[in-house]
C-alpha positions in Angstrom: -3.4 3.9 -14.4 -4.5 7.8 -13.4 -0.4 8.3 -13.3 -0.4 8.0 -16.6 -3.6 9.7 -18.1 -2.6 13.1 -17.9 0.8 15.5 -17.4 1.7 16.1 -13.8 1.5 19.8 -12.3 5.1 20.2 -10.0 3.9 21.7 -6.6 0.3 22.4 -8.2 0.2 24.7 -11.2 1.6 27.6 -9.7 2.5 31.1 -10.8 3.3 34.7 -9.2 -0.4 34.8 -7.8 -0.5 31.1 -7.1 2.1 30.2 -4.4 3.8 26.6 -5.0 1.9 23.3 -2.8 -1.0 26.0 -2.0 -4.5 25.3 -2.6 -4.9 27.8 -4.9 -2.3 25.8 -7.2 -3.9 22.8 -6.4 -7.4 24.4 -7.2 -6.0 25.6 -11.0 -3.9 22.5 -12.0 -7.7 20.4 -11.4 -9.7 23.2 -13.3 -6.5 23.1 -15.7 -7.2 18.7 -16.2 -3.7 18.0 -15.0 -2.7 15.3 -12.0 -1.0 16.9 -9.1 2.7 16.4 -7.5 2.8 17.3 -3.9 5.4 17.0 -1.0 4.9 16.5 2.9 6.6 16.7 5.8 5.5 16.2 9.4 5.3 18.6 11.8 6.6 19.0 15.3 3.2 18.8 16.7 2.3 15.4 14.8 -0.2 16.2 11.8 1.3 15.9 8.0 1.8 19.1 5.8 2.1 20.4 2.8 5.7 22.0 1.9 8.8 21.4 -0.1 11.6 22.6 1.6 13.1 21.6 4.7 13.0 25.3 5.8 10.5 27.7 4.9 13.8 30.3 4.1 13.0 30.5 0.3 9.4 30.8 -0.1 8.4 32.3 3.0 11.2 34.2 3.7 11.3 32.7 7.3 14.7 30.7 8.8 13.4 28.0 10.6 12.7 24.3 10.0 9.1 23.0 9.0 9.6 20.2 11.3 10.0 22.6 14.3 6.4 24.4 13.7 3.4 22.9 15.2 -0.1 23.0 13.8 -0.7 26.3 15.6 2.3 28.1 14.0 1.3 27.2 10.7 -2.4 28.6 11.1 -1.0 31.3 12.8 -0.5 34.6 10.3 3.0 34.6 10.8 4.3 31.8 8.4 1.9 32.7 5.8 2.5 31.7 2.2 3.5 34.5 -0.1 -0.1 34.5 -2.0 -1.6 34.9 1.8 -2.5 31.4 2.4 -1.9 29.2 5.4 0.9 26.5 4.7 -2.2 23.4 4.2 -2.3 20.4 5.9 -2.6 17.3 3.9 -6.1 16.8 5.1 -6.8 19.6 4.0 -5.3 18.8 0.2 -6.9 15.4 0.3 -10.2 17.1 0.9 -9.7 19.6 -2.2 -8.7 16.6 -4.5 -11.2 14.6 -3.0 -10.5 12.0 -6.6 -10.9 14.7 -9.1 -7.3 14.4 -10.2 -4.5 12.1 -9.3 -2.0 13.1 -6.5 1.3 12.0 -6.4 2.6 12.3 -3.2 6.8 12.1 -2.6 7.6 11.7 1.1 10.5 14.0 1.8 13.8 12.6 3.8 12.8 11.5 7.5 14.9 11.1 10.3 12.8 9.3 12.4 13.6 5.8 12.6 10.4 4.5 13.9 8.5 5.6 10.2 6.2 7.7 12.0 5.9 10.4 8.7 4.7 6.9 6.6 2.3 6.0 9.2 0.8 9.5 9.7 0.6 9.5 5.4 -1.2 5.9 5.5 -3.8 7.0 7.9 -4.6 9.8 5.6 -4.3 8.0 2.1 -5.6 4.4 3.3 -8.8 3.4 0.7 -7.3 6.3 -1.9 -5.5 4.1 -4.3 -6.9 4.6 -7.1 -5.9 8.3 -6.9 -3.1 8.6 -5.0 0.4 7.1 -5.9 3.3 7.7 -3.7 7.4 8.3 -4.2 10.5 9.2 -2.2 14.4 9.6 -2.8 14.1 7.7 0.4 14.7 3.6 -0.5 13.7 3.1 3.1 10.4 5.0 2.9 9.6 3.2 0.0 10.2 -0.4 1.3 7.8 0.3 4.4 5.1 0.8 1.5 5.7 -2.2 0.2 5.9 -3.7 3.2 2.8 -2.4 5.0 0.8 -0.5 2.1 1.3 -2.7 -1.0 -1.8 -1.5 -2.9 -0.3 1.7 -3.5 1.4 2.4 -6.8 4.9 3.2 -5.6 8.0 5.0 -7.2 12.2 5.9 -6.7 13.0 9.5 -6.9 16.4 9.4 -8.4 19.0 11.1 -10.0 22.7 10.1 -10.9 24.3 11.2 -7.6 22.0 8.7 -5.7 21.3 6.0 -8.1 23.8 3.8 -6.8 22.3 3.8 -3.7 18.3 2.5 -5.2 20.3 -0.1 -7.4 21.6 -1.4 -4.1 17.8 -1.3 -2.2 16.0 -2.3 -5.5 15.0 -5.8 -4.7 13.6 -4.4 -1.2 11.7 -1.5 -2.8 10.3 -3.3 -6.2 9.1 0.2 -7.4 6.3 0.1 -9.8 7.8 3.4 -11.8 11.0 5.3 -11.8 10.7 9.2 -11.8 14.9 10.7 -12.9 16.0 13.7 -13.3 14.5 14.8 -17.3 18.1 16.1 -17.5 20.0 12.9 -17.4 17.0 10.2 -17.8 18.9 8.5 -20.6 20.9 6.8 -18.2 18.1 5.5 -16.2 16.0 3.7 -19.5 18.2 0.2 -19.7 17.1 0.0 -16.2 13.4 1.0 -16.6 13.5 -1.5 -19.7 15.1 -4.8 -17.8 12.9 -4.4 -15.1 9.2 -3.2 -16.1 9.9 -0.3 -14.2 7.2 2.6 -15.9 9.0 6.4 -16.1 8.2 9.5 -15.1 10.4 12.9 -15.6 11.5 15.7 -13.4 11.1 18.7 -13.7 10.2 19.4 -17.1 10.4 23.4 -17.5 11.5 24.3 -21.3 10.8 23.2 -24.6 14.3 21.8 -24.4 13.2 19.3 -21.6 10.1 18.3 -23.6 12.3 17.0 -26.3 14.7 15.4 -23.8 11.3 13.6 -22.2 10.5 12.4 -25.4 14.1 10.8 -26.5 14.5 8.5 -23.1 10.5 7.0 -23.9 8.9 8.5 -20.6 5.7 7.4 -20.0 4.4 10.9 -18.4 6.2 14.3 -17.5 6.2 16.2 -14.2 6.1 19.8 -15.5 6.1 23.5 -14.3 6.5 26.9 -16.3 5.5 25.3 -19.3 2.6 24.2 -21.2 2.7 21.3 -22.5 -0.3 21.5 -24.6 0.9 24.9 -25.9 4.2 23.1 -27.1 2.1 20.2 -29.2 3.0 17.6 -25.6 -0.2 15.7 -24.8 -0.3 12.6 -22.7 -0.6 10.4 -26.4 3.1 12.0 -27.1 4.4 9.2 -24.4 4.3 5.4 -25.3 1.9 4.0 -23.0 2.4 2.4 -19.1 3.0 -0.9 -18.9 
């Protein structure tokens, strides 16, 4: 499974000239042979973008809520990344990618009811399987994919503060992987081992969290400000998906 083959770049493999979820981070963690992590959100306007935050106060410097811009804002030159680049649209991503690395794709927290962010993401990823695998915190997001979008790999965000709350949605949601906080994984592997579940790490940014990866068994590390390579981490340091 491409999750597994290869590290995971957080936000793309970004740096001070490389803006986090831009292209030009996207374009070095592909050149760099490392899978991608991404987040979306949709805007006001309809059309799915690329961004972390619920505001674009910390890395554009800008109070207001990504969900309030439209598609016209964000091409505009006043929300501009801090590298100069337009905030991208998905499309535009899924474009970049086009296969040559794996994306995995977390859904952030929606407030819409009617699952409009998962419908917009389906029309976009539909006949991308094999390179796309998808995530939330969000049990609800992730019981309309396996509900509606089975074919897609699928996995809980978690950490302790909200683990209670996938052990109580874990029979709707069936995820095929859980990715925990790299921190506090240990807690997580019983469950990972009683149910087949495979596991990923977040956010892996010291030589300190490399070891910690390596004593709960993950399968695969979502990383930033590190290299694993540099460190002696390759993907054959992990025991293999199931």
């Amino acid at each position: 499974m491409f999750l597994f083959e290869k590290p995971i770049a957080h936000r793309g493999l970004h740096d001070d000239s490389r803006t986090e979820n831009s292209m030009a981070a996207f374009t070095y963690a592909m050149e760099r042979g490392y899978n991608i992590e991404t987040d979306v959100h949709l805007l006001k306007s309809g059309e799915v973008v690329v961004f972390h935050d619920n505001t674009l106060k910390r890395v554009c410097g800008i109070d207001c809520k990504i969900s309030s811009l439209t598609l016209d804002d964000i091409k505009s030159d006043r929300y501009l990344l801090p590298n100069g680049e337009h905030i991208p649209l998905f499309s535009e991503m899924l474009d970049l990618v086009d296969g040559k690395t794996g994306i995995l794709l977390e859904l952030k927290l929606s407030f819409h009811h009617d699952h409009r962010l998962e419908k917009a993401v389906y029309e976009l990823i539909k006949g991308k399987e094999s390179w796309i695998a998808v995530q939330s915190f969000s049990p609800y997001i992730m019981r309309w994919f396996r509900r509606n979008a089975p074919e897609f790999y699928r996995g809980i965000l978690s950490d302790s503060y909200v683990q209670w709350l996938h052990n109580i949605h874990f029979s709707q949601t069936k995820p095929n992987f859980i990715a925990f906080n790299v921190t506090r994984a240990k807690s997580i592997m019983k469950k990972c081992k009683k149910t087949g579940c495979n596991l990923l790490v977040w956010t892996v940014r010291s030589i300190d969290n490399l070891r910690q990866a390596k004593e709960c068994s993950a399968n695969n590390i979502i990383f930033e400000k590190v290299n694993p390579e540099e460190n002696g981490i390759t993907i054959d340091s992990f025991p293999p998906a199931k």
